[in-house]
C-alpha positions in Angstrom: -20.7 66.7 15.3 -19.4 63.4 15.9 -22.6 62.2 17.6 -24.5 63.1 14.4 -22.3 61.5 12.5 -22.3 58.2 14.5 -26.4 58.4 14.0 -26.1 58.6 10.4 -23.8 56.0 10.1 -25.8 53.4 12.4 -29.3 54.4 10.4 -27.4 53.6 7.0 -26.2 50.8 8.3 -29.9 49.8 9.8 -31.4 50.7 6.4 -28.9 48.2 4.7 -29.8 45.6 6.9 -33.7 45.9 6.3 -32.8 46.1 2.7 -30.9 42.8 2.4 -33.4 41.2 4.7 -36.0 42.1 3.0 -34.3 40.5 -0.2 -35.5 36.9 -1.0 -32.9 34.5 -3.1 -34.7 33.7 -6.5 -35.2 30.2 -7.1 -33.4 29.0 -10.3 -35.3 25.9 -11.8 -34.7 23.7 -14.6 -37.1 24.6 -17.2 -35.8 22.5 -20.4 -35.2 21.8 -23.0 -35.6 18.5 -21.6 -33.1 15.9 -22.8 -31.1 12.7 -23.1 -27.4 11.7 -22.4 -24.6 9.9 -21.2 -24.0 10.4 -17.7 -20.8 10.3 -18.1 -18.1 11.3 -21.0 -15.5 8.1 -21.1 -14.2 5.1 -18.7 -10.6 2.8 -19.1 -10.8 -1.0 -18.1 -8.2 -3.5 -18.7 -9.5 -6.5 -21.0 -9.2 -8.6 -17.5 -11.9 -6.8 -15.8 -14.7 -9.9 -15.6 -17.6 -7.9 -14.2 -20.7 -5.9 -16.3 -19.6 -2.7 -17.2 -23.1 0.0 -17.1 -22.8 2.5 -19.4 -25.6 5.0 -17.7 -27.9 7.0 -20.3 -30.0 9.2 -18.5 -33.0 11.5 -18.6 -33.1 15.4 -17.4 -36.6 15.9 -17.5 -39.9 14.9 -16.1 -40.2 11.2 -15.4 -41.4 9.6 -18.1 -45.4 8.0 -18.3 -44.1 5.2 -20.9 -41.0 3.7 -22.2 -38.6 5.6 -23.8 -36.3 4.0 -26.7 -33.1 5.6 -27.6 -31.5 4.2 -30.6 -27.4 4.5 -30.5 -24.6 3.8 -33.3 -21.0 1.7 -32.5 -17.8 2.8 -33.6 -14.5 2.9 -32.6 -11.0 0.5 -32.8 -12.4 -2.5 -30.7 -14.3 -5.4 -32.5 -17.3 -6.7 -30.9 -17.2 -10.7 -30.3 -13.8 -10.1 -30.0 -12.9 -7.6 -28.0 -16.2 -7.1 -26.1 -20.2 -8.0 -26.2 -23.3 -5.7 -25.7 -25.9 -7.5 -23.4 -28.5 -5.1 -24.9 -31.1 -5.3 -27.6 -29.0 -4.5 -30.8 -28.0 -0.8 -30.7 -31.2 0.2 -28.9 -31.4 1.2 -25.3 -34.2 1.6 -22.9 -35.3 4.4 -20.3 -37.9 2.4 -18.7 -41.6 4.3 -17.1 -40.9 6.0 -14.4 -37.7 6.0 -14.1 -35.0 8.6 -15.3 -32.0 6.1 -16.6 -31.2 3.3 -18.6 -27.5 1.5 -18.8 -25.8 -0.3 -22.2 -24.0 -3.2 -20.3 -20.9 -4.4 -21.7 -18.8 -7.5 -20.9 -15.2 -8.1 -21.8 -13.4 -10.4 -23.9 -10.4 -11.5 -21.6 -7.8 -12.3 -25.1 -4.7 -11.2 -23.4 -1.8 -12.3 -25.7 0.5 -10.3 -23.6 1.0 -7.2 -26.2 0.0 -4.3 -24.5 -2.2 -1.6 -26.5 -5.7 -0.4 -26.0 -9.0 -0.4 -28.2 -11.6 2.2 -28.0 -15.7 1.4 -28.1 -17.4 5.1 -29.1 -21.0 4.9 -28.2 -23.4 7.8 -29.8 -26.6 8.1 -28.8 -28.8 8.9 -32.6 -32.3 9.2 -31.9 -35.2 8.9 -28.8 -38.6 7.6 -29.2 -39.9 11.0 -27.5 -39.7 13.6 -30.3 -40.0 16.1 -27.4 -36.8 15.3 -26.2 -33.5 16.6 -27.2 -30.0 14.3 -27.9 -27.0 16.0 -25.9 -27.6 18.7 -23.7 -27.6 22.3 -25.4 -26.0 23.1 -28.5 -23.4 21.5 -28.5 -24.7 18.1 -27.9 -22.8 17.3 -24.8 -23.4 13.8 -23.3 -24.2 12.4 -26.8 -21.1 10.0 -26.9 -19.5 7.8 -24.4 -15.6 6.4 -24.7 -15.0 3.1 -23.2 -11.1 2.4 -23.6 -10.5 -1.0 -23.1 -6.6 -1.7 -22.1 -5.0 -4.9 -23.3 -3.9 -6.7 -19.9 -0.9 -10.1 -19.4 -2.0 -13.3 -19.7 -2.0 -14.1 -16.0 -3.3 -11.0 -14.9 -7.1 -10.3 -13.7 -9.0 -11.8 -10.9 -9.0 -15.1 -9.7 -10.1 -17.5 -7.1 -8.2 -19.7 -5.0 -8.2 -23.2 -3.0 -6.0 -24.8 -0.5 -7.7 -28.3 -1.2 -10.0 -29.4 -4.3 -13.2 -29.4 -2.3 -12.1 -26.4 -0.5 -15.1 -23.7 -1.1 -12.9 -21.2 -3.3 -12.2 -18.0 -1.8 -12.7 -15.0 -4.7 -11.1 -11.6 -4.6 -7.1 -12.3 -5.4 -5.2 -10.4 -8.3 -2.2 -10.6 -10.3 -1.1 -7.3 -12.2 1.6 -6.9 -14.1 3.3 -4.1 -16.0 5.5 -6.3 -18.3 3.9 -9.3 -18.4 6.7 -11.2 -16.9 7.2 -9.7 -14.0 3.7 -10.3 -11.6 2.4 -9.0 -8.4 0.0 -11.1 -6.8 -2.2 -9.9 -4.1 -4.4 -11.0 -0.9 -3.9 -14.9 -2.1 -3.7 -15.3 2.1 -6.2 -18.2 1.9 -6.2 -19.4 5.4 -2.1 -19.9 5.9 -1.6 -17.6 7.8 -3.1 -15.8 11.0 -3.9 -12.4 11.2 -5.2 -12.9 7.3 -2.9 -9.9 5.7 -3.6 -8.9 2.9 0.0 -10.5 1.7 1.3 -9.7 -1.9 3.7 -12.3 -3.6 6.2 -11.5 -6.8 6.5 -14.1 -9.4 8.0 -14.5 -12.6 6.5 -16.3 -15.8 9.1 -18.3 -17.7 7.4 -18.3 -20.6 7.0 -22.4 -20.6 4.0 -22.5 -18.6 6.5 -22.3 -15.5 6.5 -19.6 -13.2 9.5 -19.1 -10.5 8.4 -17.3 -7.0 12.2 -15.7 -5.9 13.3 -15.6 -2.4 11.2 -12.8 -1.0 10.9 -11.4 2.6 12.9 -10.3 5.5 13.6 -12.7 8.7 10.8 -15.3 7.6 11.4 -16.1 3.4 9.5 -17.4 0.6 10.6 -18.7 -2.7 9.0 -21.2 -4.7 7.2 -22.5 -8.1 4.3 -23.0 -10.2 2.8 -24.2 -13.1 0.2 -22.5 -15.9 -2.7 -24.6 -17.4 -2.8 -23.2 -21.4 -6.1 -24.3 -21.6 -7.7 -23.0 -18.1 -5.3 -20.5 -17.1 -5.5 -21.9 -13.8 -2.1 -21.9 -12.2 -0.6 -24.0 -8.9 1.7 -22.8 -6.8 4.3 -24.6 -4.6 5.5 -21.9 -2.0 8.1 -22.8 1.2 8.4 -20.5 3.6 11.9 -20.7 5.7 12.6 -19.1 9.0 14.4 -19.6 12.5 13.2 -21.5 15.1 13.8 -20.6 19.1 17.3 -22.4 18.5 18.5 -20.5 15.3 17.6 -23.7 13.1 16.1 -23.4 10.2 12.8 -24.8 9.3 10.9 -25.0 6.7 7.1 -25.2 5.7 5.4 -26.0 2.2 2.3 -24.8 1.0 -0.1 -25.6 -2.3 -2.4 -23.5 -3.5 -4.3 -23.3 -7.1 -5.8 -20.2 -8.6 -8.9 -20.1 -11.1 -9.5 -17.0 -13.1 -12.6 -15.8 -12.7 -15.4 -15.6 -15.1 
């Protein structure tokens, strides 16, 4: 009896294994409706942030065998010229042929006044030049607007450049952040002082004056300093001595200059 039993089991078990083999996976294919939309739904910068921002409009569908215009509307808290600039043709933006995306670029307007709040820019796409094409994907239109937040930032804060010497070739990539805008952090201004180049961060403090005060910062080996703000440039110098022990437990003391130019 159990012999039979063992045979049954092992020809069910054959018979399920022919089954699922013999089973193909359906291919599921996007079949429409073809449409237009943001690629994504919303993005935060802070007003510092110097570089083009792409906003990406793109096309599910068959590549296109001519240009395709999409027309979009503006809204939203932030004032354009003030707080930010379309590169673009005037609300209109283009899906070039062949191609499956087109971007709305955006620049912008570095006004810090050190009062920290945020503006919104609501993009919505309207219409597309292909009447065969949908706006937003399904019924309920999803993709159809984009958010751009854009986050009031300190005075001295965004990205700068930086020189030992005048004629030095300046040396891009150094921050300053702040949370307060009085209290600043700024990062990998290691222009050639010191060897290894860390990626060394430095705290200063704005007096409000066009001053700034670097405090005594560090462990063994100090810093402490000052520096001054152009109004008119925003570029700011700063006068930095670093104070440590020599072999004989003296102290000594070395001075460095540096200025900073925000970049464009």
């Amino acid at each position: 009896m159990k012999k039979n039993t063992t045979i049954r089991t092992t020809t069910l078990l054959l018979m399920l294994l022919f089954i699922a083999l013999g089973c193909e996976t359906e291919k599921i294919l996007f079949s429409g409706p073809y449409h237009i939309r943001f690629t994504e739904a919303s993005i935060t910068k802070k007003e510092s942030f110097s570089e083009a921002i792409k906003i990406e409009v793109h096309l599910a569908g068959l590549a296109p065998s001519e240009d395709i215009t999409i027309k979009y509307g503006i809204t939203g808290s932030a004032r354009e010229g003030i707080d930010y600039t379309v590169a673009n043709d005037q609300n209109t933006v283009t899906i070039k042929k062949g191609e499956y995306f087109g971007y709305i670029e955006v620049h912008l307007i570095n006004n810090a006044n050190n009062i920290l709040r945020s503006q919104d820019v609501i993009f919505t796409l309207l219409s597309v030049s292909d009447s065969k094409l949908e706006v937003g994907q399904g019924p309920s239109a999803i993709g159809k607007t984009f958010s751009l937040t854009i986050q009031d930032d300190c005075i001295l804060a965004g990205a700068y450049s930086g020189v030992q010497n005048v004629f030095d070739v300046p040396i891009n990539d150094i921050a300053i952040s702040s949370t307060d805008c009085e209290n600043y952090l700024l990062s990998n201004w290691n222009i050639g002082f010191f060897s290894p180049p860390y990626d060394y961060t430095l705290n200063f403090i704005d007096n409000g004056d066009n001053t700034i005060t670097i405090p005594a910062q560090g462990e063994g080996e100090t810093l402490d300093g000052k520096g001054v703000v152009d109004p008119l440039t925003r570029k700011i110098t700063f006068d930095l001595t670093l104070t440590y022990k020599d072999e004989n437990d003296q102290d000594v003391e070395e001075k460095y200059a540096f200025t900073l130019t925000p970049s464009l």
